[in-house]
C-alpha positions, 0 to 999 in steps of 0.5 A: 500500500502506497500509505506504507512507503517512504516519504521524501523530504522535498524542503527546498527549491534544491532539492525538489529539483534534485528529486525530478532528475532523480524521480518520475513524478505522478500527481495522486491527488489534488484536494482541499483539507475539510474542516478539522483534517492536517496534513504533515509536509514533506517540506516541514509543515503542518497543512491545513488548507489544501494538498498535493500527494504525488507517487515518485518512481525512480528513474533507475529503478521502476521498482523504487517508489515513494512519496511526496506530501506537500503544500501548495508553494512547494506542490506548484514547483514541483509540478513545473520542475516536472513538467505537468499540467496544473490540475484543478482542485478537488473542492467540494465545499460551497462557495469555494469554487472549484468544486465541480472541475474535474482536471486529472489527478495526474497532472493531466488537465482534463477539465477542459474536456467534455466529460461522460456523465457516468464517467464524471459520477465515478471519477467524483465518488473515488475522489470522495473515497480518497477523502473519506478515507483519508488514503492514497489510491493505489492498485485497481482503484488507482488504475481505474481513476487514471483511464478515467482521466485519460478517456473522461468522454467515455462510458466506464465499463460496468466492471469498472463500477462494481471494482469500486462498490467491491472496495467501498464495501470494504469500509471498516464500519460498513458505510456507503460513500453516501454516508461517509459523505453525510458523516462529514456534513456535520462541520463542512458545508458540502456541495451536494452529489449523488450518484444516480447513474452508479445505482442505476446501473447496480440496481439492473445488475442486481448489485447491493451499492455501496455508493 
């Protein structure tokens, strides 16, 4: 699990530029902290405001990953020392702006494309997973997120869907992201989502959803 890799310092404008010749770099995550929630940089600080969590990949070494945590000063230049796109932020609190943008977690900016409406609906609720949860994406729910952002105008396949119901079941305390997102309405005005299209297609494969 990528929650148990190890964290690269990145305090520094040299040595974030040491880490992008030494590291491929991939965006996981672009996010506002809810009300409540810190986050420790890598750069030495306490977050609490919004975050940026990329996977590095050795360049040497494909088998030699680890993580970086950061802020938004030293998230933005390692973007550009990197080279990728500015993505949106994922906000999902009213009257903040930016909440519905759906620009690719990796680094692709996707918000400028037209988006599947099924496809959008599941790409929201893994970005809410990741947030309920307060986790990093990895294996099937990462795979999925990423062809989600690289073909955002189409139709995820049904597979696609129950892969994702499949882990949210898997919520300790039995929830549904439904109500893990009502769990933190209690002190965070939350825009409202629903994921209709997700239950419709369940409901018609006889599927119990954990959306």
């Amino acid at each position: 699990m990528y929650n148990q890799l190890e964290h690269l310092n990145c305090r520094g404008e040299e040595t974030r530029e040491a880490i992008v010749r030494e590291y491929n770099l991939k965006l996981l995550i672009y996010a506002k902290l809810l009300n409540g929630r810190t986050k420790h940089s890598d750069a030495r600080d306490t977050l609490t405001n919004e975050y940026y969590e990329f996977l590095c990949t050795s360049k040497t070494d494909e088998n030699i990953t680890k993580l970086i945590t950061c802020g938004s000063g030293a998230g933005r230049h390692l973007i550009g020392l990197a080279n990728l796109e500015n993505p949106h932020i994922f906000n999902p609190l009213i009257g903040e702006g930016n909440g519905d943008h759906v620009g690719g977690g990796n680094g692709t900016n996707t918000s400028n494309r037209t988006w599947d409406p099924l496809a959008k609906e599941l790409y929201n609720a893994i970005r809410w997973l990741i947030c309920c949860w307060d986790t990093i994406p990895y294996g099937k729910l990462l795979a999925i997120k990423n062809g989600l952002e690289d073909y955002p105008y189409r139709e995820p396949f049904a597979s696609k869907i129950v892969s994702v119901n499949n882990i949210i079941r898997k919520d300790k305390r039995g929830r549904t992201l439904t109500k893990m997102i009502d769990e933190l309405r209690v002190n965070n005005n939350i825009r409202n989502y629903n994921f209709d299209l997700i239950n419709s297609i369940l409901k018609e494969m006889n599927i119990s959803s954990f959306f």
